[in-house]
N, C-alpha and C positions, 0 to 999 in steps of 0.2 A: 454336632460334629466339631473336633477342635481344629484350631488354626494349622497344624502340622497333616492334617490328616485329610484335608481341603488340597493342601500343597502337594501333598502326596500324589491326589486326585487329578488335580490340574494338571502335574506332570505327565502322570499316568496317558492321560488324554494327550498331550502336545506329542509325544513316542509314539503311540497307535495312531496319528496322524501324518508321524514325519517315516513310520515304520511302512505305510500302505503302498501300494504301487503304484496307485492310480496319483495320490499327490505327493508332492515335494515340498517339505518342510526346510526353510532356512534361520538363521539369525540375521537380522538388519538391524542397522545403525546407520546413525549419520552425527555428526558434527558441524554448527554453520558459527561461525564469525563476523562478527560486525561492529566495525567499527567508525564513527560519527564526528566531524569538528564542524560544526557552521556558526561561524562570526557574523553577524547583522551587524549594520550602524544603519540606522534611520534620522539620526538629527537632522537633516539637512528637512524633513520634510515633520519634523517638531512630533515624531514618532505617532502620527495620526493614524497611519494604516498600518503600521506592524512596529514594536518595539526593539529597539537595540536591544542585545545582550546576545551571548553565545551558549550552543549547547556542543557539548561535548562531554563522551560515554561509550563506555566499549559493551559491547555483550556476547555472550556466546551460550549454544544452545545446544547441550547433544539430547540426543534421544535415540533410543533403538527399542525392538521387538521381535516381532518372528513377521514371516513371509511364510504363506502358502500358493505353490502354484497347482494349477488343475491340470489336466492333460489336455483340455482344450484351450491353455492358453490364459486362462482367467487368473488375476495373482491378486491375492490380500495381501494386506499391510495391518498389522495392529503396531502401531506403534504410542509409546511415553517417553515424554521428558520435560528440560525443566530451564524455563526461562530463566538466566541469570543477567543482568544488568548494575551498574557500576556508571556515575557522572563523576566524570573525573575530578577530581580535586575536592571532593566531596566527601571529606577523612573525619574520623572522628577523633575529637579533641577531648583533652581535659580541662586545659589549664586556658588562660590569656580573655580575652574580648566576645574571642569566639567559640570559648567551649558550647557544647554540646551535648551531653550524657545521654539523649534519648537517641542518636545515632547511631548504630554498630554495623559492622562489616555484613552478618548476618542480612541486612536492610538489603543485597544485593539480589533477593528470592524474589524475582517477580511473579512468578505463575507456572503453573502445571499444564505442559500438553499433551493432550492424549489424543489417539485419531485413528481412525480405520481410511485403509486409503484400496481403492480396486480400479485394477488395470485390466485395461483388454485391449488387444491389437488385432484389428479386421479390415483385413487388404491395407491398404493406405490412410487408413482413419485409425489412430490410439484415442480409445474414450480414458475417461478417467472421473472415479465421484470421489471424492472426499468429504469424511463427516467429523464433527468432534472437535476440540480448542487445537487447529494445526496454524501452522506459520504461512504469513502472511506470502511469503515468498511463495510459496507453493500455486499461486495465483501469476498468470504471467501476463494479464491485460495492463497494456502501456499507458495508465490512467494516467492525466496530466495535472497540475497542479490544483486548477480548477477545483477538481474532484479529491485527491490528495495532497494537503502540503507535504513538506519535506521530514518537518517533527514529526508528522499522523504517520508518516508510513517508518518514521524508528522506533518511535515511543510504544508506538501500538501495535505491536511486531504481531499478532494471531486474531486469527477472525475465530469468532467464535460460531458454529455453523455449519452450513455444508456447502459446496463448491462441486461443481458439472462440467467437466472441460471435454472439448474437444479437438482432438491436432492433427494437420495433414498438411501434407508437404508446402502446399501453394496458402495454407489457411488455418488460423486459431478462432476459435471462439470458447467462450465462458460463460456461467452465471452461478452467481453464489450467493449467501446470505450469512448477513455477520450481525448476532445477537449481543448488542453490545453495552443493554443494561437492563436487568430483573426489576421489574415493581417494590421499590423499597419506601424508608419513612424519608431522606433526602435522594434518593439513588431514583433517577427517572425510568421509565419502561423506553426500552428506544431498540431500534433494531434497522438493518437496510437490507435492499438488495440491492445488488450492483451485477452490471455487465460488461463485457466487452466481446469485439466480433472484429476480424480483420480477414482480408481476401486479396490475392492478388489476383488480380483480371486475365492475367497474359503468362505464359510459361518465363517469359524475360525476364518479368517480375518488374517493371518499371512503373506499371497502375495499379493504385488500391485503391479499394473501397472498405471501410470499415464503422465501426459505432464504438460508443463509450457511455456510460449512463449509470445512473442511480437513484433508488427513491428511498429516501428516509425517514422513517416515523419515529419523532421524537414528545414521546407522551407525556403521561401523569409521573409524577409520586403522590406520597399521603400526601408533603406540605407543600404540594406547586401543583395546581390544576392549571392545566393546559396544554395544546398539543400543537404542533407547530409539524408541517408537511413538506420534506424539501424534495423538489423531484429535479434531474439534472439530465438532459441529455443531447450531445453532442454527435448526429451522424457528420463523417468527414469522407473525402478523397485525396488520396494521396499519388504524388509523381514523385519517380524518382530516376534520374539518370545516370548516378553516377557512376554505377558500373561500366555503363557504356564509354566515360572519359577516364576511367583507372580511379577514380574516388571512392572511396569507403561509402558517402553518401553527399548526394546532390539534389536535393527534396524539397518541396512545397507540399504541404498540407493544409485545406480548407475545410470550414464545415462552418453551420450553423448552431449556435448553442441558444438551447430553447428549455425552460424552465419555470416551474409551478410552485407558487412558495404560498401557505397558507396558515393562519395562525386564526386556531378554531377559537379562541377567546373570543376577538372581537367578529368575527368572522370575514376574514380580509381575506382576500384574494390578488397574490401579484405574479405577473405572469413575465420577470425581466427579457431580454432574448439581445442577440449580436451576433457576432461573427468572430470567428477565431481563423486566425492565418499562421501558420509555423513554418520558417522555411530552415535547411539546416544545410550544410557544409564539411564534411570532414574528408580529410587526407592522414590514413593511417593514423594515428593518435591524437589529433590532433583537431577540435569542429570549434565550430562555432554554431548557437542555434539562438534563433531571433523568434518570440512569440508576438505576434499583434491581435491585439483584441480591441475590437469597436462595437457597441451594446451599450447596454443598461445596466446598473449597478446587480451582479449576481446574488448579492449577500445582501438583499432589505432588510432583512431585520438584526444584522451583523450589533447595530448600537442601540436598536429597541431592547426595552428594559423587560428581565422575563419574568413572572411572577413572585421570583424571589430579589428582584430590587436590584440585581445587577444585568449589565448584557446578557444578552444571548453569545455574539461572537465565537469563540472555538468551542464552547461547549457546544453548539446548535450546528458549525460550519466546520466539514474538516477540510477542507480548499485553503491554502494559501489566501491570507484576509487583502492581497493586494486586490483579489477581487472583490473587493466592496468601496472601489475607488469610481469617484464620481464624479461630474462638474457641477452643474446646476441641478441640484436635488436627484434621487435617487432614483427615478425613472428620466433621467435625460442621459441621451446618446456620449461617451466618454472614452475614449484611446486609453488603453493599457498597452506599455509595451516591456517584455522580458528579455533582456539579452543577456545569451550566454556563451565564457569563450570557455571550454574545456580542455584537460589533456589527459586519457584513458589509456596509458601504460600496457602493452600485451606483457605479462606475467606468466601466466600461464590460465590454462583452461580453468581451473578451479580457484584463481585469484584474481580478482578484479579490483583495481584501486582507480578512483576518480579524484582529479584534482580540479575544482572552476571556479570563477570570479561570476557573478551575477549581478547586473543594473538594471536598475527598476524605472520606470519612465514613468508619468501621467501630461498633464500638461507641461511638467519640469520634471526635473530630476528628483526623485523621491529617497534613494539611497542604494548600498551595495551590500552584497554576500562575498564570502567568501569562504568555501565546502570545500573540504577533502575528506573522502571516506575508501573504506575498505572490507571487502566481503573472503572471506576463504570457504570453503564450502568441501568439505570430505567425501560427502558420496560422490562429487565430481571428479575427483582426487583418484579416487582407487574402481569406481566403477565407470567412468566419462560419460555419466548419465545424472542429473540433477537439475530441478527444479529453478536456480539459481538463472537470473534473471539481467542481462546489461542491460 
């Protein structure tokens, strides 16, 4: 059968499905925006836990499809599209010090996504699965740095995998799995799952209960035997009052983080654990949030060397490497602390722009951030329904 006569076919089918009575065939699209500036300086602590330098890069993402709804309510989603990315100042040159020739604009294609997405709303519970290379956004667990640094959740904008949500008024929960490397000759087998679950206790909404977690298998290739096992999870409770004094938010969150790190080479077993406390503050645009962590170093094997002769570090951890800050060796008890002062501009519903300063603590002062970034989000824009995420 030729390529025209396939097309034909396919058509054919999409009309005798959007023609039926029973379903309703649409077109969907979306458009999502993002934009990225985070300046490190670490010198003050001789760049031991995290490196100076800045990333900064805009990307933008459309994709659209068809939509099928059932008469009972059921709606598919086939959607494609196409990661574009761009770091700024990152031009290609001819001439001077710093040409280039193997650079081109072209270089901005990062990836193809495609995904099937199905919804169902029953009473007060919207389920939702998604399957396929979709964007990371579409995931709306408040994973903390821990779990996610700030580069891992821009750089790496789609999980590859599938995703199980569930939403209701008082409470989210999720779980999904992101296939994030095929068995190659340097390319490692590696894959996770990750969770999150949150609840509010009381109709007021001033007590939660919730979890956050992941377990990651990071395996073989041909030229690196060995597998390394990170498992992460964080039950917490959360208060929060501010409602009740006119604040946006008034909050303490605690929990215990408790984690299983294993490297099947030698056959080691470390099992770090601590405490995490987050209390936050905001009036209209305006917070502050304070992280305290006291534990044991999260990231053991952060400086162990992996069978190809250099670190493990962000290839093996996508956390923020401030957790692998220690005092006295790597299982002794050690204070982290994150301060952040923000300011989140109301824009509008489908624009979100963040501007913060970020200091880093250990025994002393380790160094600062300083992030502004920027989200636009189209389905939000014209339908006030979207995945997008404060």
């Amino acid at each position: 059968m030729t390529i025209h006569r396939l097309i034909i076919a396919a058509a054919a089918i999409m009309l005798s499905i959007g023609a039926s009575a029973q379903n309703r065939l649409k077109v969907d699209y979306n458009l999502h925006f993002d934009w990225h500036l985070d300046n490190r300086e670490f010198d003050s602590s001789d760049n031991s836990y995290a490196k100076s330098g800045t990333d900064a890069a805009a990307r933008i993402t459309p994709y659209g499809g068809i939509l099928i709804e059932q008469p009972n309510g059921l709606k598919h989603n086939i959607l494609m599209g196409i990661d574009l990315l761009k770091d700024l100042g990152n031009n290609p040159t001819r001439t001077g010090a710093e040409a280039d020739d193997d650079l081109e604009n072209w270089d901005i294609f990062r990836e193809i996504t495609l995904f099937y997405i199905a919804e169902k709303k029953t009473g007060n519970s919207d389920f939702s699965f998604v399957a396929g290379v979709y964007p990371r956004h579409m995931s709306k667990g408040k994973y903390t740095n821990l779990f996610y640094s700030d580069s891992v959740r821009f750089y790496d904008n789609n999980f590859d995998g599938v995703l199980l949500k569930l939403e209701r008024p008082r409470s989210y929960y999720e779980i999904g799995m992101d296939w994030m490397g095929k068995y190659g000759t340097d390319r490692r087998e590696r894959f996770m799952f990750f969770t999150y679950g949150e609840s509010w206790i009381f109709p007021s909404k001033w007590l939660k209960a919730g979890w956050q977690g992941y377990l990651q298998h990071y395996a073989n290739s041909a030229n690196a035997i060995g597998v390394v096992d990170d498992i992460k999870f964080n039950p917490f409770i959360e208060i929060d009052f501010g409602h009740n004094l006119g604040l946006q938010r008034l909050s303490l969150t605690a929990g215990p983080v408790v984690s299983y790190q294993r490297d099947r080479r030698f056959e080691e077993h470390k099992t770090p654990h601590g405490w995490d406390f987050i209390s936050e503050v905001r009036y209209r645009e305006i917070g502050i949030r304070n992280e305290l962590y006291y534990g044991e170093n999260m990231m053991p094997y952060y400086k162990a060397l992996s069978p190809e002769g250099s670190p493990y570090a962000g290839n093996l951890y996508l956390g923020d490497s401030m957790w692998q800050i220690r005092t006295n060796g790597d299982d002794h008890p050690a204070v982290y602390n994150r301060l952040e002062a923000y300011w989140r501009p109301k824009i509008g519903d489908f624009v979100h722009f963040d501007l913060s300063v970020i200091f880093h603590f250990n025994e002393s002062y380790i160094g600062w951030q300083q992030k502004m970034g920027l989200i636009f989000d189209l389905n939000r824009a014209i339908r006030k329904s979207s995945n997008l995420v404060y």
